[in-house]
CHARMM-style PDB file with segment names, atoms N, HN, CA, C and O in Angstrom:
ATOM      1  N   UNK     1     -57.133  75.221 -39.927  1.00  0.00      PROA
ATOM      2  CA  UNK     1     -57.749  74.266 -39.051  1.00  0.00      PROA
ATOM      3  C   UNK     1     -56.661  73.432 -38.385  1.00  0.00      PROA
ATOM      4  O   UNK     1     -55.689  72.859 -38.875  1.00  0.00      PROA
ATOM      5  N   UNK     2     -56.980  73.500 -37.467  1.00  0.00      PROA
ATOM      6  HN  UNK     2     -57.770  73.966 -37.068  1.00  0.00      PROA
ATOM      7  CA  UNK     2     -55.742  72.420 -36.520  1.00  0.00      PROA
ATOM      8  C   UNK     2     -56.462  70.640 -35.721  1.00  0.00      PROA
ATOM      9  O   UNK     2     -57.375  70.513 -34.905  1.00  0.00      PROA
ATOM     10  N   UNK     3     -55.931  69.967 -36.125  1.00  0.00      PROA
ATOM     11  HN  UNK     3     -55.189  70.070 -36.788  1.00  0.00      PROA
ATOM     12  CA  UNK     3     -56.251  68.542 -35.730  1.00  0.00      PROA
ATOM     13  C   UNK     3     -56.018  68.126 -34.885  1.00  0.00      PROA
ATOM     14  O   UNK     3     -54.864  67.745 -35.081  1.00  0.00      PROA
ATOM     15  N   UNK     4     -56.393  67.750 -33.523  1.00  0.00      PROA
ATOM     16  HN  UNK     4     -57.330  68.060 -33.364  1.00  0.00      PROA
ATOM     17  CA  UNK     4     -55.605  67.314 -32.200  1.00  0.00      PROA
ATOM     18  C   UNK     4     -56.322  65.711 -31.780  1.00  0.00      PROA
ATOM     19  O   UNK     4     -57.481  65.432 -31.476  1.00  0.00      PROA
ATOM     20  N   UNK     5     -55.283  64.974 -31.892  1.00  0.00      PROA
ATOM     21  HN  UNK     5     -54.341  65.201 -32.139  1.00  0.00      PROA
ATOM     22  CA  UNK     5     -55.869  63.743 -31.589  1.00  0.00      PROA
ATOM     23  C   UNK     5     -55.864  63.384 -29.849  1.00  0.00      PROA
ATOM     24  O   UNK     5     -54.817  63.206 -29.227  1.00  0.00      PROA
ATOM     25  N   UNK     6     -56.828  63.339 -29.412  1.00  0.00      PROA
ATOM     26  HN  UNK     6     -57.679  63.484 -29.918  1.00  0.00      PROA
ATOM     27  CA  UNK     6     -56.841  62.736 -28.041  1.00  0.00      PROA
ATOM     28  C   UNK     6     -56.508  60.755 -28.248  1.00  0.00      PROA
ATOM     29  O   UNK     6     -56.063  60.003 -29.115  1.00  0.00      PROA
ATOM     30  N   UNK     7     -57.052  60.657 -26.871  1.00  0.00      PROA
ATOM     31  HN  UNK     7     -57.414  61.268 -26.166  1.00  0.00      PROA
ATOM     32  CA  UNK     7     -56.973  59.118 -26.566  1.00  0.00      PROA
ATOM     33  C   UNK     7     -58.234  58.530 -26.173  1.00  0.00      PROA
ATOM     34  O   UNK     7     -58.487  57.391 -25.780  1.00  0.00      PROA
ATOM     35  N   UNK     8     -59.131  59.752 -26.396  1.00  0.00      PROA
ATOM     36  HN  UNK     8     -58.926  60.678 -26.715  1.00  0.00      PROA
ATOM     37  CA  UNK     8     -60.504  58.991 -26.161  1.00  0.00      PROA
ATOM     38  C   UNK     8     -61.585  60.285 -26.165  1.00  0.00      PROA
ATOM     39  O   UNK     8     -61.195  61.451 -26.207  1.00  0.00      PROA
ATOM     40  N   UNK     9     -63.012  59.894 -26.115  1.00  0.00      PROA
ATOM     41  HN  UNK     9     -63.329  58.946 -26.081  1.00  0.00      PROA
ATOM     42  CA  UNK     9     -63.832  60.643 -26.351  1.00  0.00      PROA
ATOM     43  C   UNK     9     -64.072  61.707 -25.047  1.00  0.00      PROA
ATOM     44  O   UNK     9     -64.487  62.866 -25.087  1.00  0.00      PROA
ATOM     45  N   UNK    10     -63.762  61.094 -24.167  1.00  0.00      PROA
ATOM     46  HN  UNK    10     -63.425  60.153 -24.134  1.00  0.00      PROA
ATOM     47  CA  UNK    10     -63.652  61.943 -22.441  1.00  0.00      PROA
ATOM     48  C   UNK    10     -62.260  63.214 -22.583  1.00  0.00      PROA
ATOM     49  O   UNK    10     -62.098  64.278 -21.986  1.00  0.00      PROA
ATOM     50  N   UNK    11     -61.557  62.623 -23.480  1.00  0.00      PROA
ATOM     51  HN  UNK    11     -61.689  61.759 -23.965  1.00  0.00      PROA
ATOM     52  CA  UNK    11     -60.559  63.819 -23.546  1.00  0.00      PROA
ATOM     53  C   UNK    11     -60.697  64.227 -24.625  1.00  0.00      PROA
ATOM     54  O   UNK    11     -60.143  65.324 -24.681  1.00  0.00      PROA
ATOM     55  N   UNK    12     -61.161  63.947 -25.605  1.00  0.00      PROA
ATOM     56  HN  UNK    12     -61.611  63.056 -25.559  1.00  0.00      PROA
ATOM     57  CA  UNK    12     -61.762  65.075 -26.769  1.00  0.00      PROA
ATOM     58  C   UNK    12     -62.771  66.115 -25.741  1.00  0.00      PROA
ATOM     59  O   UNK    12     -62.166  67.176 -25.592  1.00  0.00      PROA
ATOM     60  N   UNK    13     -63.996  66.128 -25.060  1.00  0.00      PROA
ATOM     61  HN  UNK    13     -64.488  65.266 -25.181  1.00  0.00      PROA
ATOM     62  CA  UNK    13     -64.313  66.333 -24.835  1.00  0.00      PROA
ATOM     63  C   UNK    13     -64.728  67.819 -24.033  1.00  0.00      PROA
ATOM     64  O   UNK    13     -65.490  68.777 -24.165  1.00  0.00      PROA
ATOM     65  N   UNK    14     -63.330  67.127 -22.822  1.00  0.00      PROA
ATOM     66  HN  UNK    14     -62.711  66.349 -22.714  1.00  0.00      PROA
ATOM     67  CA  UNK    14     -62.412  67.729 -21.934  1.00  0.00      PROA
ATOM     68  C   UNK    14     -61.879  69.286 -22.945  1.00  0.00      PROA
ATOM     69  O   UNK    14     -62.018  70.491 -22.731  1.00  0.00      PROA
ATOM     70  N   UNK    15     -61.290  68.554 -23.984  1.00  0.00      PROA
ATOM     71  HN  UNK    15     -61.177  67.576 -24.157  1.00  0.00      PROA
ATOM     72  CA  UNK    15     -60.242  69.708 -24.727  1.00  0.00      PROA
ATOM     73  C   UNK    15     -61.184  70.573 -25.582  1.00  0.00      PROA
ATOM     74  O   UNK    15     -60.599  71.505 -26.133  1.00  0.00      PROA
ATOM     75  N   UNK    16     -62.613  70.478 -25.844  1.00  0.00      PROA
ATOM     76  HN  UNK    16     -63.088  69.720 -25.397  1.00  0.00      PROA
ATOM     77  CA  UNK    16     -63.538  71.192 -26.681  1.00  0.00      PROA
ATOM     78  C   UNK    16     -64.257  71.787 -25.569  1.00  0.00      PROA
ATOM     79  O   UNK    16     -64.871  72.849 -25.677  1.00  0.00      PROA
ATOM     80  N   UNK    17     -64.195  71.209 -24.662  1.00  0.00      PROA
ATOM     81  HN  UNK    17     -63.697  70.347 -24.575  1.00  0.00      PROA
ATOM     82  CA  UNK    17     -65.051  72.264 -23.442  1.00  0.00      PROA
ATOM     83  C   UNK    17     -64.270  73.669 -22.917  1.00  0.00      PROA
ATOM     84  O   UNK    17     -64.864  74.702 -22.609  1.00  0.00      PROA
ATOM     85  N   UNK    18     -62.778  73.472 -22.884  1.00  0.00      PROA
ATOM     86  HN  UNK    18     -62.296  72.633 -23.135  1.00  0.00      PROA
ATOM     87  CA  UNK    18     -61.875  74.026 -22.765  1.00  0.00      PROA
ATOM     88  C   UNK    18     -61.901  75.415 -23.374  1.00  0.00      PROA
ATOM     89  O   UNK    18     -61.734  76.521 -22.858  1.00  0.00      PROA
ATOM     90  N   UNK    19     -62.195  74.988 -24.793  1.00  0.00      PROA
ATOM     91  HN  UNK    19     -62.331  74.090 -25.212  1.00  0.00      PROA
ATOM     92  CA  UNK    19     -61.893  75.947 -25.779  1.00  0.00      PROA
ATOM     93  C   UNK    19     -63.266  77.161 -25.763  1.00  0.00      PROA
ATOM     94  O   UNK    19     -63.212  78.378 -25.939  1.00  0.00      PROA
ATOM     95  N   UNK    20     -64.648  76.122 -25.433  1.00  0.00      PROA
ATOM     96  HN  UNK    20     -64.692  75.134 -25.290  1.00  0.00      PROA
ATOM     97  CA  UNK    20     -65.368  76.729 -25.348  1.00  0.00      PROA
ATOM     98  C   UNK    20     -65.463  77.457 -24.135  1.00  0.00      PROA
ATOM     99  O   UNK    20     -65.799  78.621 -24.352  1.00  0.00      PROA
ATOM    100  N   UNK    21     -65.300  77.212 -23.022  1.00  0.00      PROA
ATOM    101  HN  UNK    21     -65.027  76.267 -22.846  1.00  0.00      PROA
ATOM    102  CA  UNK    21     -64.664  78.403 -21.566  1.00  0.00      PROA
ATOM    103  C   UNK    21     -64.258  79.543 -21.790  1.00  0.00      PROA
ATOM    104  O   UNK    21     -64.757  80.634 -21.515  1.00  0.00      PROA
ATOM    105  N   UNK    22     -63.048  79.189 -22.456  1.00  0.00      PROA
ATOM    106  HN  UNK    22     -62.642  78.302 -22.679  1.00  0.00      PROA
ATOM    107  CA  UNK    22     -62.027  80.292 -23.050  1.00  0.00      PROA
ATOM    108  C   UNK    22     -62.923  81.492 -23.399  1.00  0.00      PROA
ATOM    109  O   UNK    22     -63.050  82.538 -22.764  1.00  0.00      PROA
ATOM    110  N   UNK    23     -63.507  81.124 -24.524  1.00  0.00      PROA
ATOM    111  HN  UNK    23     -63.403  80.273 -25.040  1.00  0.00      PROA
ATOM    112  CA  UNK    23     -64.390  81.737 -25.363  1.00  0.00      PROA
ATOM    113  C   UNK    23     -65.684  82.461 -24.498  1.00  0.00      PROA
ATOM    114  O   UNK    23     -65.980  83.648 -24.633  1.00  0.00      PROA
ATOM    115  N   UNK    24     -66.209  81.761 -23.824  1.00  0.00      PROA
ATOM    116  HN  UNK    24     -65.969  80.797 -23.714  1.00  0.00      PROA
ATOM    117  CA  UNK    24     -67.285  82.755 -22.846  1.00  0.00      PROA
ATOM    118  C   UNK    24     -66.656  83.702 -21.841  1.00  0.00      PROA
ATOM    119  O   UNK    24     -67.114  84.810 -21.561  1.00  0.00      PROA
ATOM    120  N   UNK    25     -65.233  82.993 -21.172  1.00  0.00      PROA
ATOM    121  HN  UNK    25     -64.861  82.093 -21.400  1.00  0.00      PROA
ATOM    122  CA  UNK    25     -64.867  83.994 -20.551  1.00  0.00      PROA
ATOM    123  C   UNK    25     -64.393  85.119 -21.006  1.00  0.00      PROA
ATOM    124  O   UNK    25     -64.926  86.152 -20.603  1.00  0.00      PROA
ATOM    125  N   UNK    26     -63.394  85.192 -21.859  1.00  0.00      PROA
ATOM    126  HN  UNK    26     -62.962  84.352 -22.187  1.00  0.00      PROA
ATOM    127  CA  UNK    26     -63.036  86.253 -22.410  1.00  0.00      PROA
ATOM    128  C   UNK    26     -64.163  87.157 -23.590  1.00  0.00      PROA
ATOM    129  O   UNK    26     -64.051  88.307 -24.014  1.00  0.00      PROA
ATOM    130  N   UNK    27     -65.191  86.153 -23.868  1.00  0.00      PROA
ATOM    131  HN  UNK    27     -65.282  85.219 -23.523  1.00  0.00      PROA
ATOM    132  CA  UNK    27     -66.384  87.379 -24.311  1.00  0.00      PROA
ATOM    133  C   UNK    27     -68.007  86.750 -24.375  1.00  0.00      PROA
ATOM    134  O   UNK    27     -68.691  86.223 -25.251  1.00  0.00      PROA
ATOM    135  N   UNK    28     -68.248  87.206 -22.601  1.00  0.00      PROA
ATOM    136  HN  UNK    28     -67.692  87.634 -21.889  1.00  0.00      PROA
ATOM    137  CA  UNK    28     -69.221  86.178 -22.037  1.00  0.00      PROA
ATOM    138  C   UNK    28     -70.494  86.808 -23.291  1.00  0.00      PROA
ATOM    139  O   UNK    28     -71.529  86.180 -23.068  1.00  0.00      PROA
ATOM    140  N   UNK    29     -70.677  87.669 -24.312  1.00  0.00      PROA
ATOM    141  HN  UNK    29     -69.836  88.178 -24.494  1.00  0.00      PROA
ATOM    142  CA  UNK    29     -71.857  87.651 -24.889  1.00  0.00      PROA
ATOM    143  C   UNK    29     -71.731  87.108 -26.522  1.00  0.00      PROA
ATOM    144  O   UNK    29     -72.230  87.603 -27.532  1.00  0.00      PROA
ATOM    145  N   UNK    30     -70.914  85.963 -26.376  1.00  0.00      PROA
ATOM    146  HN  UNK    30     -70.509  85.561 -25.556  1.00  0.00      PROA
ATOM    147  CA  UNK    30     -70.456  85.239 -27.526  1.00  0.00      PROA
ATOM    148  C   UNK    30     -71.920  84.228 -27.911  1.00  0.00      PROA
ATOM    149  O   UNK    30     -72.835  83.820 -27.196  1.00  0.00      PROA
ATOM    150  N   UNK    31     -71.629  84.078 -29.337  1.00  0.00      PROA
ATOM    151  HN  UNK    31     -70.885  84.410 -29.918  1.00  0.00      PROA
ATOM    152  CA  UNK    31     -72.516  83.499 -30.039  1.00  0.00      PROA
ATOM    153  C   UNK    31     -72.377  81.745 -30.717  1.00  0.00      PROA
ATOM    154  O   UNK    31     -72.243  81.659 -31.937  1.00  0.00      PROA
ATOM    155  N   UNK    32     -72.408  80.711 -30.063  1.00  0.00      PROA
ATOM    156  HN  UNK    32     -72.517  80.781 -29.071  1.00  0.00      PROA
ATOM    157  CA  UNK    32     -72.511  79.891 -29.768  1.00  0.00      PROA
ATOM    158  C   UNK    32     -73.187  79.226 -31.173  1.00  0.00      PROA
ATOM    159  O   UNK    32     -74.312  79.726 -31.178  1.00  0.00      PROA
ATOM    160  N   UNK    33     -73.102  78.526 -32.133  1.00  0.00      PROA
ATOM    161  HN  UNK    33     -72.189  78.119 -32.129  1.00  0.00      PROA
ATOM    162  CA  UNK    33     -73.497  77.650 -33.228  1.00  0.00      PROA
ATOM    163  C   UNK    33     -73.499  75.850 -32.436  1.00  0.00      PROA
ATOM    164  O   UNK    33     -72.498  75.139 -32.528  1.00  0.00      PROA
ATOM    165  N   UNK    34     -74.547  75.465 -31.842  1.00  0.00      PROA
ATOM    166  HN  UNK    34     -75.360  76.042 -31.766  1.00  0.00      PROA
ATOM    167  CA  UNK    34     -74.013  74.036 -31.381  1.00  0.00      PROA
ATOM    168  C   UNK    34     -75.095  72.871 -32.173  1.00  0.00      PROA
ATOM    169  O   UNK    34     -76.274  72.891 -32.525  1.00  0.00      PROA
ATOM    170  N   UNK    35     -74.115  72.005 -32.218  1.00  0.00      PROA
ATOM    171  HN  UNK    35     -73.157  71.989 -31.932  1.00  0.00      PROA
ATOM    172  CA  UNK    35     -74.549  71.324 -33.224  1.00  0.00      PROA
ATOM    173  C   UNK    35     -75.645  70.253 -32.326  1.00  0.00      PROA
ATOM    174  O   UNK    35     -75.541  70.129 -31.105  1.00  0.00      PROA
ATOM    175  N   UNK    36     -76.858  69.406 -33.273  1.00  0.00      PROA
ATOM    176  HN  UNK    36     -76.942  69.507 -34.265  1.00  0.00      PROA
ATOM    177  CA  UNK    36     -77.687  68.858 -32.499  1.00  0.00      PROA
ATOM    178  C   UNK    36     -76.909  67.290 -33.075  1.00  0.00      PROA
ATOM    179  O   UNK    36     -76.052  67.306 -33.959  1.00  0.00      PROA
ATOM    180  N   UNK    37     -77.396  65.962 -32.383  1.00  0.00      PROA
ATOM    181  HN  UNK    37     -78.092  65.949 -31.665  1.00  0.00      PROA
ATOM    182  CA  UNK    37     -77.397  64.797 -32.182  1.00  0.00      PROA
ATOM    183  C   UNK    37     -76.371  64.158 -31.458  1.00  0.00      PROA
ATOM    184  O   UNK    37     -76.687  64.373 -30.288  1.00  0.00      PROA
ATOM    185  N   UNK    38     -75.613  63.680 -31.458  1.00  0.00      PROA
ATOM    186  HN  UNK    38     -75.356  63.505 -32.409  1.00  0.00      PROA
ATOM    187  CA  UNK    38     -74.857  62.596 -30.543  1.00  0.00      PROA
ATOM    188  C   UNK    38     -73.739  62.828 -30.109  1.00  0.00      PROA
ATOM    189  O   UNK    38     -73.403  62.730 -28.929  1.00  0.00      PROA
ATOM    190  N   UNK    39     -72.998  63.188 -31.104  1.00  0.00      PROA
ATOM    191  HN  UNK    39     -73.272  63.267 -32.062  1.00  0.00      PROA
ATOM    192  CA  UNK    39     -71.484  63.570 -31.174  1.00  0.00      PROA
ATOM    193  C   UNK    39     -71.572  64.767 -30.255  1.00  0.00      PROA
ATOM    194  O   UNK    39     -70.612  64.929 -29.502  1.00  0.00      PROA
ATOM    195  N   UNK    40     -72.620  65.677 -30.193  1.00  0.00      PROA
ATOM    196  HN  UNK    40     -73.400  65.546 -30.805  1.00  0.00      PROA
ATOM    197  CA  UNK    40     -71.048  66.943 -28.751  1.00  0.00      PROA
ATOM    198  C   UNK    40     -71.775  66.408 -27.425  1.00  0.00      PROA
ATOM    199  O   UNK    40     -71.643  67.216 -26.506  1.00  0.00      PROA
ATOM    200  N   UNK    41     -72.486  65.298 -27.087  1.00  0.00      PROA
ATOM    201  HN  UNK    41     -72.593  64.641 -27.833  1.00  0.00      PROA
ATOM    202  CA  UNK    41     -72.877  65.301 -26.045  1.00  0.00      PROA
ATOM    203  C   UNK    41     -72.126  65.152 -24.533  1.00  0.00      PROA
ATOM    204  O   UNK    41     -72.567  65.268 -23.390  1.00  0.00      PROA
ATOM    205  N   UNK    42     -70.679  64.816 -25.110  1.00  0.00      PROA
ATOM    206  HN  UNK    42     -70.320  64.721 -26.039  1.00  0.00      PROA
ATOM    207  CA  UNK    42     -70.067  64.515 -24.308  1.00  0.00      PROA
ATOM    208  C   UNK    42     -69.735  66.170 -23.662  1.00  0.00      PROA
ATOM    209  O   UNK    42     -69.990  66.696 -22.579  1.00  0.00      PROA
ATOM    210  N   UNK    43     -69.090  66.622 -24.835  1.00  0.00      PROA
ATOM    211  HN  UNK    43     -68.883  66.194 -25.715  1.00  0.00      PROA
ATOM    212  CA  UNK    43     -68.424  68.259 -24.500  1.00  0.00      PROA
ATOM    213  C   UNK    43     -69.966  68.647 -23.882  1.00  0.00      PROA
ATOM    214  O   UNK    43     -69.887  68.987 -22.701  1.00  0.00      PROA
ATOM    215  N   UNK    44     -70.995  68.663 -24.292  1.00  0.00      PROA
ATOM    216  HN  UNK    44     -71.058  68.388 -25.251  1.00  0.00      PROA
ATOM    217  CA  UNK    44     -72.217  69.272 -23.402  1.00  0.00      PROA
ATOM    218  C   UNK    44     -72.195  68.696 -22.060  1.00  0.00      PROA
ATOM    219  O   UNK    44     -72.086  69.329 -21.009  1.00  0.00      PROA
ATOM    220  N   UNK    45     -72.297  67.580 -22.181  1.00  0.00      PROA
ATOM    221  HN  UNK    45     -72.385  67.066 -23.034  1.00  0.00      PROA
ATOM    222  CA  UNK    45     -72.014  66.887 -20.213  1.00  0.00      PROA
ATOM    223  C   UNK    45     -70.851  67.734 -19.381  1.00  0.00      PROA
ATOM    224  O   UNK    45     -70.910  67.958 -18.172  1.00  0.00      PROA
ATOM    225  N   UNK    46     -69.871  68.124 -20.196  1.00  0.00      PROA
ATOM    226  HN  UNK    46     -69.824  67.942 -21.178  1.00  0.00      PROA
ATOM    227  CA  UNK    46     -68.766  68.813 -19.828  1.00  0.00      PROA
ATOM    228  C   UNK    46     -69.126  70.324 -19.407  1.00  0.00      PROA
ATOM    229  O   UNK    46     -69.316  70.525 -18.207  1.00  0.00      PROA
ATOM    230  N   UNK    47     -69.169  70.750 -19.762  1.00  0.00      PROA
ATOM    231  HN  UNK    47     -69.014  70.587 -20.737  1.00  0.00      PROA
ATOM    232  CA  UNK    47     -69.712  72.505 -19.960  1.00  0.00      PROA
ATOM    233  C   UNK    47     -70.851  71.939 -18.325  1.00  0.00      PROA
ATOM    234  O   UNK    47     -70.602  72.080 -17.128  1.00  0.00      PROA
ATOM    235  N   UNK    48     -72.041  71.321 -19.009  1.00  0.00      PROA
ATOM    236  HN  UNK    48     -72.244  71.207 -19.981  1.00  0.00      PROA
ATOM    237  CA  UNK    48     -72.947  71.707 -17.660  1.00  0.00      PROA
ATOM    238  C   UNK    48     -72.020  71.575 -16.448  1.00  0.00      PROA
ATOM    239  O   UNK    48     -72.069  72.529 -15.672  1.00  0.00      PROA
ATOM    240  N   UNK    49     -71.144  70.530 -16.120  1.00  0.00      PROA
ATOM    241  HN  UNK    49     -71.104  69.755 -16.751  1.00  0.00      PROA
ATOM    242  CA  UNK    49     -70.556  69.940 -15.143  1.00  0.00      PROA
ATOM    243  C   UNK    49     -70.024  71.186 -14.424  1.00  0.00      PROA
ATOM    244  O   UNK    49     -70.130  71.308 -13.204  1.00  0.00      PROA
ATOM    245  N   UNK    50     -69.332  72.294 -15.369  1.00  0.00      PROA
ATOM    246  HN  UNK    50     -69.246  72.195 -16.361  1.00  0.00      PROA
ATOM    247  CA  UNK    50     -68.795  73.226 -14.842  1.00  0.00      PROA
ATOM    248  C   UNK    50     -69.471  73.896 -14.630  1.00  0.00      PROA
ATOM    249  O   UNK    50     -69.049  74.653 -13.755  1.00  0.00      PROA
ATOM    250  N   UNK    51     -70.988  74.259 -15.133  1.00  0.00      PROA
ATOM    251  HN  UNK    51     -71.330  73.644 -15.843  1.00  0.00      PROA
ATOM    252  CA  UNK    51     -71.698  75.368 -14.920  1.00  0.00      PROA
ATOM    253  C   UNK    51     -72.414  75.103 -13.528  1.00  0.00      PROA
ATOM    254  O   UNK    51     -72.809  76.101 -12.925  1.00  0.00      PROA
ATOM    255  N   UNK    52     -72.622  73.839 -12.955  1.00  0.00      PROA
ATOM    256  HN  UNK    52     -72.301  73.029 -13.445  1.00  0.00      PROA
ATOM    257  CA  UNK    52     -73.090  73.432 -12.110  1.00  0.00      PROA
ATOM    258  C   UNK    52     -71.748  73.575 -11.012  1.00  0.00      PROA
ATOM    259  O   UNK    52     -72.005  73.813  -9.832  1.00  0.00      PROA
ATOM    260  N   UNK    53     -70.918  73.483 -11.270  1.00  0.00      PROA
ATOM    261  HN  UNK    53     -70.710  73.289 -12.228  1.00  0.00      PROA
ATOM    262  CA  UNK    53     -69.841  73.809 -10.170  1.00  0.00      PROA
ATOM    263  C   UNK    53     -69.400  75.329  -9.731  1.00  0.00      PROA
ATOM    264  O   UNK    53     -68.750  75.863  -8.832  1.00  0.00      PROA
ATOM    265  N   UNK    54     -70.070  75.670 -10.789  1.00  0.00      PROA
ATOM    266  HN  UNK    54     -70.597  75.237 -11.520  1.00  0.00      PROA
ATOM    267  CA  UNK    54     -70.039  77.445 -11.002  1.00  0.00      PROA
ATOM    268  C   UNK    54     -68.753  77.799 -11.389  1.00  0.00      PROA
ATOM    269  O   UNK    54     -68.458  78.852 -10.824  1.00  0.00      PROA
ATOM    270  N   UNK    55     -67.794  77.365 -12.146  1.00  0.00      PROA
ATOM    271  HN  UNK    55     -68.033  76.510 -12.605  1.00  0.00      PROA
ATOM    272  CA  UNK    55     -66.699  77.784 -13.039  1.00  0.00      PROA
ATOM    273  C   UNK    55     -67.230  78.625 -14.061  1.00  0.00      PROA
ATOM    274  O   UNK    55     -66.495  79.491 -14.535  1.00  0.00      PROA
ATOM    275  N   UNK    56     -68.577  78.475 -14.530  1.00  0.00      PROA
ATOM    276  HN  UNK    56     -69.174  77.771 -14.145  1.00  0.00      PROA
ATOM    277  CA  UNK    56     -69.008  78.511 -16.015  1.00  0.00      PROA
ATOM    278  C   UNK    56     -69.963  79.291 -15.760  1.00  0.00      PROA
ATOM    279  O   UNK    56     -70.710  79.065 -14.809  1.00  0.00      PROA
ATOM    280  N   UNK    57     -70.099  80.235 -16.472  1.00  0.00      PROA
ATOM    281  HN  UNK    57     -69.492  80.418 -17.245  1.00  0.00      PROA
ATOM    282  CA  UNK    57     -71.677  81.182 -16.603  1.00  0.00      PROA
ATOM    283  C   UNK    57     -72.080  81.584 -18.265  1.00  0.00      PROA
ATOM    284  O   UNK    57     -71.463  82.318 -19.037  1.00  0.00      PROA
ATOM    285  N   UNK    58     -73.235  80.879 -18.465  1.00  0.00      PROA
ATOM    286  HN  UNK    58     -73.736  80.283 -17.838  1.00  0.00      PROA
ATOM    287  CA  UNK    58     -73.465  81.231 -19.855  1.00  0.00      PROA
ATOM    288  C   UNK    58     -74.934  82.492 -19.944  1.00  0.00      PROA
ATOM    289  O   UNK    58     -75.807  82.553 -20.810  1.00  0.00      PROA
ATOM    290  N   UNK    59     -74.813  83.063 -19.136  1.00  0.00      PROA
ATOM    291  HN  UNK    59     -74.104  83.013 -18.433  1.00  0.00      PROA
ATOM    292  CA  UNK    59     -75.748  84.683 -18.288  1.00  0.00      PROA
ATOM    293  C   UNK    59     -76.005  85.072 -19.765  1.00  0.00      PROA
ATOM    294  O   UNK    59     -77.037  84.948 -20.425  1.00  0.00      PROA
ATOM    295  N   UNK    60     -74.772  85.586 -20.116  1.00  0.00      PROA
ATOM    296  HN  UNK    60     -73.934  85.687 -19.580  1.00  0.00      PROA
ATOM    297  CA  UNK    60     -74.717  86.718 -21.782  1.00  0.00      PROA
ATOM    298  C   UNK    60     -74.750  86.107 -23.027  1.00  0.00      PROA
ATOM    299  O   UNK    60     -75.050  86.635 -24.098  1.00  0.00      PROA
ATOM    300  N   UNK    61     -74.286  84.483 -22.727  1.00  0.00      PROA
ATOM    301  HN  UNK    61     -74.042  84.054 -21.857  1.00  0.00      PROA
ATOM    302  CA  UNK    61     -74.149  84.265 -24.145  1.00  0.00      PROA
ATOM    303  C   UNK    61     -75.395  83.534 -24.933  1.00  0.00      PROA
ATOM    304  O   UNK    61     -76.181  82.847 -24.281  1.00  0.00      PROA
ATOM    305  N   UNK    62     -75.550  83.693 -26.305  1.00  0.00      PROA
ATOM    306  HN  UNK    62     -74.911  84.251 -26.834  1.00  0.00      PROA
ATOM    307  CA  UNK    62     -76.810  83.525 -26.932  1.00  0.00      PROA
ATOM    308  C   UNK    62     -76.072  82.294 -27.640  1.00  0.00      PROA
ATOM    309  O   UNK    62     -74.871  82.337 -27.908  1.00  0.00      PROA
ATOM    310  N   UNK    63     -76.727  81.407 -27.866  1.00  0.00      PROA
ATOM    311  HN  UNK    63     -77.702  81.371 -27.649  1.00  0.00      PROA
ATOM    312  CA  UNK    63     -77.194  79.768 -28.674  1.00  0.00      PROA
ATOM    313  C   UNK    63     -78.239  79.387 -29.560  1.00  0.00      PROA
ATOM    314  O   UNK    63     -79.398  79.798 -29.620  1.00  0.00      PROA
ATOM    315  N   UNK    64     -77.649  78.543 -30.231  1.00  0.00      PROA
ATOM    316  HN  UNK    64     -76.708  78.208 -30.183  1.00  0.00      PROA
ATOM    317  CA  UNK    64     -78.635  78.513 -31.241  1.00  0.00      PROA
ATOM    318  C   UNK    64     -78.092  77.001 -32.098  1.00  0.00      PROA
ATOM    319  O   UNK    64     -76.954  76.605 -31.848  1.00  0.00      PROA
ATOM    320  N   UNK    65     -78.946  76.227 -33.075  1.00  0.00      PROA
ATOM    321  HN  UNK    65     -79.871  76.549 -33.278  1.00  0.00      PROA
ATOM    322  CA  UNK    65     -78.765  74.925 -32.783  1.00  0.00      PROA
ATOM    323  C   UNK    65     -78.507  74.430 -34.010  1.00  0.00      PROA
ATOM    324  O   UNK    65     -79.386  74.770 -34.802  1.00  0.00      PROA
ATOM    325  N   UNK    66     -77.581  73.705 -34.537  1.00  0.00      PROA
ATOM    326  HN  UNK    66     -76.867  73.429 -33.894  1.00  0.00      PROA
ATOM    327  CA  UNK    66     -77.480  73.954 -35.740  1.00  0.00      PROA
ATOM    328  C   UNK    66     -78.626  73.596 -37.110  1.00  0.00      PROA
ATOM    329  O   UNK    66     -78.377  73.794 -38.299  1.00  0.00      PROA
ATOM    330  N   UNK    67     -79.924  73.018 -36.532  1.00  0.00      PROA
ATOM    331  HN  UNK    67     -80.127  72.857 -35.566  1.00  0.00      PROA
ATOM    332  CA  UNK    67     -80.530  72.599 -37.466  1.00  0.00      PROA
ATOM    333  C   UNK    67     -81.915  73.632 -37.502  1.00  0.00      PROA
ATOM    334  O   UNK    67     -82.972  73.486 -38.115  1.00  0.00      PROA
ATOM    335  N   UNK    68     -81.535  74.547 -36.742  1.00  0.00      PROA
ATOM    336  HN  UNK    68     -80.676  74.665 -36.244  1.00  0.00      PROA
ATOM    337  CA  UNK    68     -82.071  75.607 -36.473  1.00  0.00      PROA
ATOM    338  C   UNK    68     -82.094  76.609 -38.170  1.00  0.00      PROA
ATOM    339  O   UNK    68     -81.413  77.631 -38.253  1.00  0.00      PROA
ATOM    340  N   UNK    69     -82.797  76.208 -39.161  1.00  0.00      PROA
ATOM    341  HN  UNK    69     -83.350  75.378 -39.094  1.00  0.00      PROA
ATOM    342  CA  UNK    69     -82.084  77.046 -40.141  1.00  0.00      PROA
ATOM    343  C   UNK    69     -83.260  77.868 -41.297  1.00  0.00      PROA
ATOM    344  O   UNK    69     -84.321  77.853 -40.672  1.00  0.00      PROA
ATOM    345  N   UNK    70     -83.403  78.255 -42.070  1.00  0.00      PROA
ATOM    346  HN  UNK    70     -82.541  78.267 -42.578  1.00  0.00      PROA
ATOM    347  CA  UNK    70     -84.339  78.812 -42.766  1.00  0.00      PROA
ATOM    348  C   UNK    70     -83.939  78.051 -44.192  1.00  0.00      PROA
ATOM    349  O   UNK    70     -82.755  77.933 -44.506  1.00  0.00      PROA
ATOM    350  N   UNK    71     -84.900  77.598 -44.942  1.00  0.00      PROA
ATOM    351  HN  UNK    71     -85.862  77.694 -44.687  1.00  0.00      PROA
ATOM    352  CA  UNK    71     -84.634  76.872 -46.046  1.00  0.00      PROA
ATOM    353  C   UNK    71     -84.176  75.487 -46.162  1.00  0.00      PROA
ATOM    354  OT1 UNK    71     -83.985  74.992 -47.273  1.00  0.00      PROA
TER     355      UNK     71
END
């Protein structure tokens, strides 16, 4: 696990949206675990921002939520 401290929640954000790009582009039918309540809302504001700019296409990839669970 690697720890990266930003300088604020807009650049945490920034740098988790990043990672998640990466990840659809290079394998747009990737499987997505996202967590529900407060904390990724920022990285989610992020992601749409791009998908709405059309950088981002989430066409192939499947989601699912983390409280989404059996038992």
């Amino acid at each position: 696990m690697e720890v990266v401290i930003q300088r604020d929640g807009v650049a945490v954000a920034s740098l988790v949206a990043d990672a998640i790009e990466r990840l659809v582009t290079s394998k747009p039918d990737a499987v997505l675990g996202l967590a529900t309540g407060s904390s990724p809302l920022g990285v989610y504001g992020e992601l749409v921002g791009r998908h709405r700019d059309g950088h981002l296409s989430f066409r192939r990839t499947t989601a699912f939520l983390l409280d989404e669970y059996i038992g």
